[in-house]
C-alpha positions in Angstrom: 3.7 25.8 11.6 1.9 23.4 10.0 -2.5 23.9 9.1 -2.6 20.0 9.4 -4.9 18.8 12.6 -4.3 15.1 12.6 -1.8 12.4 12.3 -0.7 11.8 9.1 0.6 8.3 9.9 -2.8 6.7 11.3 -4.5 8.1 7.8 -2.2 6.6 5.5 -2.9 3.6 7.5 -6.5 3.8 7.1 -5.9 4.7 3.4 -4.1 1.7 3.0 -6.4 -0.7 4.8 -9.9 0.4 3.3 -9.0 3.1 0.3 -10.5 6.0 1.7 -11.3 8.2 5.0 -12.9 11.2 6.3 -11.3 13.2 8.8 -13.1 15.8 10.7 -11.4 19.0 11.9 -8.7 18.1 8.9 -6.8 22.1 8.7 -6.7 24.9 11.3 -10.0 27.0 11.6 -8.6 29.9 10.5 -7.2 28.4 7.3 -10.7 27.3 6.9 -12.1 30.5 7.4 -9.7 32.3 5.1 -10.2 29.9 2.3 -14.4 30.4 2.5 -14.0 33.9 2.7 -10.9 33.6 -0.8 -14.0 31.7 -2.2 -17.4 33.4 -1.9 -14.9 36.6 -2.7 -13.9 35.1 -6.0 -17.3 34.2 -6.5 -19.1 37.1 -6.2 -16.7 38.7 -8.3 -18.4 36.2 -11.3 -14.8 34.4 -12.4 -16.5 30.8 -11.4 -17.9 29.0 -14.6 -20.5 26.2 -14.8 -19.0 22.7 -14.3 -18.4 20.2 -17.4 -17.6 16.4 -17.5 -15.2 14.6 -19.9 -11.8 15.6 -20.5 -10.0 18.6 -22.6 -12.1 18.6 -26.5 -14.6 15.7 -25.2 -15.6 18.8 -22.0 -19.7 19.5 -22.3 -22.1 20.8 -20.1 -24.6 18.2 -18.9 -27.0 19.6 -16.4 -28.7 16.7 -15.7 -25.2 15.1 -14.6 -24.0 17.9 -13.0 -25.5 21.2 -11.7 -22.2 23.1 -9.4 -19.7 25.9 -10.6 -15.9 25.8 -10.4 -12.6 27.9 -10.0 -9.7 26.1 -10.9 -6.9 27.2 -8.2 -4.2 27.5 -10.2 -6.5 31.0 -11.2 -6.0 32.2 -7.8 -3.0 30.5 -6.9 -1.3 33.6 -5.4 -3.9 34.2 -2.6 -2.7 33.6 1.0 -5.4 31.1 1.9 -4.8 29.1 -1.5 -0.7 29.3 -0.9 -1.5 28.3 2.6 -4.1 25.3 1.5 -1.8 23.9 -1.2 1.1 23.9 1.3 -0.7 21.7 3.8 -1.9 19.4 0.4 1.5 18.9 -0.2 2.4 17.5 3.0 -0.1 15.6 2.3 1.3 14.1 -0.9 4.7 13.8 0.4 3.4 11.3 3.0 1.5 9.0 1.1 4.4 9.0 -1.4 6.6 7.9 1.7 3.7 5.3 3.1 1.5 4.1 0.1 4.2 4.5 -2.8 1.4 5.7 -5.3 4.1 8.3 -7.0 2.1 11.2 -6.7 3.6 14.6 -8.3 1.1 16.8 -8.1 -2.4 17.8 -7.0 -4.9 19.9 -9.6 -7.7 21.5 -8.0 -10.8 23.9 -8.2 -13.2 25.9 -5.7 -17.2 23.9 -5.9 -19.8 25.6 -5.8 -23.2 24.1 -5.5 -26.3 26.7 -5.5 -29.1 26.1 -3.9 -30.7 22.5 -5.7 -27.4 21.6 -7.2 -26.1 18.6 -7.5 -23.3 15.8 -8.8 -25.0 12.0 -10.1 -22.8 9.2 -9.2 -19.7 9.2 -11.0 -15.4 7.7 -10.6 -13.4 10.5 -11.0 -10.9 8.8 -13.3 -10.6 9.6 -17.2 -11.3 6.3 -19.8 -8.2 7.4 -21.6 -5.9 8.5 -18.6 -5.0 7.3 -15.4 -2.9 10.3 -13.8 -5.9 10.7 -11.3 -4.8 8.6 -8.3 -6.5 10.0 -5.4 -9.3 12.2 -4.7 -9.4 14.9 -2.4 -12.8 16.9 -0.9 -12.5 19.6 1.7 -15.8 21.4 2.7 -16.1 25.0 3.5 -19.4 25.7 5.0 -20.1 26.4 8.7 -22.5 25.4 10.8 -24.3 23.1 8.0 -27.8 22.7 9.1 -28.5 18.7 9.3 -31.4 19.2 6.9 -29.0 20.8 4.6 -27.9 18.1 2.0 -25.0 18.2 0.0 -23.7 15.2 1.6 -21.2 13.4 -0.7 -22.3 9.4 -1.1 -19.1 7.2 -1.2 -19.9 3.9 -2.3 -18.3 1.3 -1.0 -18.4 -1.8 -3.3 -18.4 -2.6 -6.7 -22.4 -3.3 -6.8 -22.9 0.3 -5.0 -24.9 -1.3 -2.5 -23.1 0.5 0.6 -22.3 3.3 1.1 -21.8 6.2 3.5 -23.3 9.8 3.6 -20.5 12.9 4.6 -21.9 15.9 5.7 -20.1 18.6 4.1 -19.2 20.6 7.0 -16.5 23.1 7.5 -13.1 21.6 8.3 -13.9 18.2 7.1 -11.4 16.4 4.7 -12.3 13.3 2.6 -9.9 11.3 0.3 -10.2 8.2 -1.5 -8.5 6.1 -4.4 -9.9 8.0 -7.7 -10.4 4.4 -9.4 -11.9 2.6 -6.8 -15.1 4.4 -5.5 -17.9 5.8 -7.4 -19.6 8.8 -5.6 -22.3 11.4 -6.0 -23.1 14.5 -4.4 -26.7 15.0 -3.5 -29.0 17.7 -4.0 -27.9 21.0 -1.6 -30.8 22.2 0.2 -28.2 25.9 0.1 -25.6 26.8 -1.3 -22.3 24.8 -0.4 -18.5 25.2 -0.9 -15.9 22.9 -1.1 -12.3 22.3 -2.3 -12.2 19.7 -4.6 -9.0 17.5 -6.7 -7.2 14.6 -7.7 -3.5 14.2 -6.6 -1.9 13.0 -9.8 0.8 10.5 -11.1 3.2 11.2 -13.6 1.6 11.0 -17.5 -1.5 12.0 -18.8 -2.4 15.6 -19.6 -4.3 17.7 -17.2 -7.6 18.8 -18.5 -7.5 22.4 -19.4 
């Protein structure tokens, strides 16, 4: 049985009439569940590490740019709630490769963890020197996020980054967008907030780690 809640068909439509969508109520809520609970376990048990930017020997810490912790899930790739998430991913990828043609073979992705005042400053999540990273994917983990909470992710939606739109990062809620097309931020979290973030990748390129 399939964790997927919505119609894959009217998303790859939206994907391929605007380059990006949010879909509330994305996986099952018990898939959700598990996967908060596989996260805040791993965390607690101190195997996150504090987020870089750049890519493989260019990979430095930059606080000011960044502020969250990750897991990478191929760490923890034989928990039920990761098998179970990646599965769902996958049919993901299958259908866009069937609608959109974009050739994907493969999604890399990590457990986010934003403390209390963390943060991500706007940013395209798409290497100078490598263009496997085709399409981004955010999934948020956190229930009941208070409306005062922050966190939200800002997609911009043109080239000036003059519009944009806010996502709360509630529980079940998917985002995904085309990696070189959109710059985005994540603003300051008012608690601490859990997601699932990664990039569904083409052939070529190396992954970085």
């Amino acid at each position: 049985m399939t964790a997927l809640q919505f119609e894959l068909e009217a998303v790859l439509d939206t994907l391929a009439d605007q380059g990006w969508i949010v879909i509330p109520h994305a996986l099952s809520a018990e898939l959700v569940a598990n996967l908060r609970d596989a996260c805040l376990q791993v965390w607690d048990e101190g195997r996150f590490h504090e987020a870089a930017t750049g890519r493989a020997g260019g990979q430095a810490r930059r606080a000011e740019i960044r502020s969250d912790s990750v897991l990478w899930l191929d760490q923890v790739a034989d928990l039920p709630a990761v098998l179970a998430y990646n599965a769902a991913m996958d049919e993901i990828m299958l259908a866009v490769n069937r609608g959109l043609y974009l050739g994907l073979v493969e999604l890399e992705s990590h457990f986010a963890v934003y403390p209390e005042g963390a943060f991500y400053k706007k940013h395209l999540d798409r290497f100078r020197d490598d263009d496997a990273r085709a399409l981004t994917t955010v999934f948020y983990l956190n229930e009941n996020w208070p409306a005062d909470g922050g966190g939200q992710i800002r997609l911009y939606l043109d080239d000036a980054c003059e519009r944009f739109i806010d996502v709360e990062p509630e529980a079940g809620t998917l985002v995904l967008f085309l990696a070189d097309r959109f710059w985005h931020e994540v603003l300051p979290a008012k608690q601490q907030r859990l997601s699932v973030t990664g990039w569904y990748r083409r052939q070529g390129g190396s992954l970085p780690w």
